[in-house]
C-alpha positions as CSV (number, residue, x, y, z in Angstrom):
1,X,109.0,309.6,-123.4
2,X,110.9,308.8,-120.4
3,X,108.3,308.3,-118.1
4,X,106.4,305.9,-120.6
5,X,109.7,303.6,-120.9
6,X,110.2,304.0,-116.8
7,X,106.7,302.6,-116.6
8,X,107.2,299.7,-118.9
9,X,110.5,298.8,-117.5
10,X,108.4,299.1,-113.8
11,X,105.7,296.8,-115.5
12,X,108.1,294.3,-117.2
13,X,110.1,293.5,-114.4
14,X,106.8,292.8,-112.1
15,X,105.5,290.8,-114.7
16,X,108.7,288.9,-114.9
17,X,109.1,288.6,-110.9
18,X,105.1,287.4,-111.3
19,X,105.6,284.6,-113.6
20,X,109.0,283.6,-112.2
21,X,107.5,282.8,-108.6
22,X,107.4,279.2,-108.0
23,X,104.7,277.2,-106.7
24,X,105.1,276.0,-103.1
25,X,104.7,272.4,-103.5
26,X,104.8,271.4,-99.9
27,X,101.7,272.9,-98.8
28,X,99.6,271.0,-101.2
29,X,101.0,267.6,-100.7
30,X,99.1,264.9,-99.1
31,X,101.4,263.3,-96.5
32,X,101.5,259.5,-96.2
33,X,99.3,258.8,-93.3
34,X,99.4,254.8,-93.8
35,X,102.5,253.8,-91.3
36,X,104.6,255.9,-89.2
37,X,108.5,256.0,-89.6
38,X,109.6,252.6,-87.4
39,X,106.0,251.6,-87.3
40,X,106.0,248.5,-89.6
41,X,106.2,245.8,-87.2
42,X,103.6,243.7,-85.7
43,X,105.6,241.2,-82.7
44,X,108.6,243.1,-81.0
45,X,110.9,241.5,-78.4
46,X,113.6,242.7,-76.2
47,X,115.5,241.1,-73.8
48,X,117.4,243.0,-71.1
49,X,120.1,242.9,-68.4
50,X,120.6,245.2,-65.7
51,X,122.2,245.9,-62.4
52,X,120.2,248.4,-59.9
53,X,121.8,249.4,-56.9
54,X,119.3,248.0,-53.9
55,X,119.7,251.3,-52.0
56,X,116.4,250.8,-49.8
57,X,115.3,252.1,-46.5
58,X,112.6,250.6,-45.2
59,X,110.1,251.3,-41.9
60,X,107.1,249.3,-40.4
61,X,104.7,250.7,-37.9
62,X,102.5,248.4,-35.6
63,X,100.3,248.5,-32.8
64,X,101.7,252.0,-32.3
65,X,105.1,251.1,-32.1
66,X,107.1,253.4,-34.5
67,X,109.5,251.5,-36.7
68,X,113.1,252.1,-36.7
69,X,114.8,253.3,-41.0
70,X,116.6,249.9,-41.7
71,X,118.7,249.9,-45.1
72,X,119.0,246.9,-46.8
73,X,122.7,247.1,-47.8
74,X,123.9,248.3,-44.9
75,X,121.8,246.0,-41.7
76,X,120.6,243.3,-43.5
77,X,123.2,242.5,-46.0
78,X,122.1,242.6,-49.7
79,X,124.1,242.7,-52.5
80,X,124.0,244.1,-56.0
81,X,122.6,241.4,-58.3
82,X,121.6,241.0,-62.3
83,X,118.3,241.4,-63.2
84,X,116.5,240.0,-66.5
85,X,114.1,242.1,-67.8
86,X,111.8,240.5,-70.6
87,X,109.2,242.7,-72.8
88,X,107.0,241.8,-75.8
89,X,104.9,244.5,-78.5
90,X,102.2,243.0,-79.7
91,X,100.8,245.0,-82.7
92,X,97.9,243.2,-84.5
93,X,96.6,245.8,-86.3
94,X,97.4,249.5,-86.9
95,X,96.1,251.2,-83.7
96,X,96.0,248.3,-81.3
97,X,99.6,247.2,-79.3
98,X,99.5,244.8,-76.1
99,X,102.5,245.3,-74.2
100,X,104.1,242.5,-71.5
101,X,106.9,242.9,-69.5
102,X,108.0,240.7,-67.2
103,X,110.8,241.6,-64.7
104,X,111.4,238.7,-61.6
105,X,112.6,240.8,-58.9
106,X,114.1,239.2,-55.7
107,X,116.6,239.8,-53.1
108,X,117.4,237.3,-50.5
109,X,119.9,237.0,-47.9
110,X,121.0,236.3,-44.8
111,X,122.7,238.1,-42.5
112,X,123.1,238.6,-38.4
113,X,121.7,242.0,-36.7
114,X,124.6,244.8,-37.1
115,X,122.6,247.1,-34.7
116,X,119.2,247.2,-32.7
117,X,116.0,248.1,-34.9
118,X,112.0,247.7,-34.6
119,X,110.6,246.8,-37.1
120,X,106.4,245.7,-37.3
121,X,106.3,246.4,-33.2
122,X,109.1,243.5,-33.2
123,X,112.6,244.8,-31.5
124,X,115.3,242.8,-33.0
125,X,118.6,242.8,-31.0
126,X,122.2,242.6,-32.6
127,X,123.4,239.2,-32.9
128,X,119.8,237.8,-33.8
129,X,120.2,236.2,-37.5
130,X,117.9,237.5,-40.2
C-alpha cells in the first residue's frame, strides 16, 4: 500500500512539473529584420571642428643626397590651427549608403631657417627665409 501511494505521489508531482513547464517563447519568434535600431534615415550630415597637433617630421631624398628629419613645428614654424571637417550619408535605399567627406587641410607659414637642413638634394642654410 505504501509503495502504490509513493508511486503516485512520484507520478503526480512529474506530471505536475510536466504541465507546469512553460514554453520558451524566444526561440520561436521571428525577429524584425526590416530596419536596424538607428537605421531609419536616408540623408545624414555632420559638421565638425577640430584641432590636430601638426607634429610632423618630414625627409626628402634626391640625386643621392640623403635628406636631413625637419619638424614642422619646431624649423619651419607652424602652428596649431582649426580644422572643419564636413561628412554626408547618403542612404537611398536599404542596403545602399554613399558616404562624402570633405576635410580642407592646409598649413602655411613663413618662417626663417632655425638650423641647417637638406632637404630634395637642396642645402638650406640658417637665416635663408622659408
Amino acid at each position: 500500500m505504501q509503495k502504490l501511494q509513493l508511486s503516485r505521489l512520484v507520478f503526480t508531482t512529474l506530471l505536475a512539473l510536466g504541465l507546469a513547464a512553460a514554453v520558451a517563447e524566444a526561440q520561436y519568434r521571428v525577429p524584425d529584420t526590416t530596419t536596424s535600431v538607428g537605421e531609419k534615415y536616408h540623408v545624414e550630415v555632420s559638421f565638425n571642428f577640430w584641432s590636430p597637433t601638426p607634429a610632423t617630421i618630414v625627409n626628402s631624398e634626391a640625386l643621392g643626397i640623403l635628406g636631413t628629419d625637419i619638424n614642422l613645428v619646431d624649423d619651419l614654424g607652424i602652428e596649431k590651427q582649426t580644422m572643419k571637417d564636413l561628412r554626408i550619408v547618403l542612404r537611398p535605399a536599404k542596403k545602399h549608403r554613399f558616404r562624402i567627406n570633405y576635410l580642407p587641410m592646409t598649413y602655411a607659414a613663413e618662417s626663417q631657417v632655425k638650423r641647417e637642413f637638406v632637404f630634395n638634394g637642396l642645402r638650406y642654410r640658417v637665416g635663408l627665409p622659408v
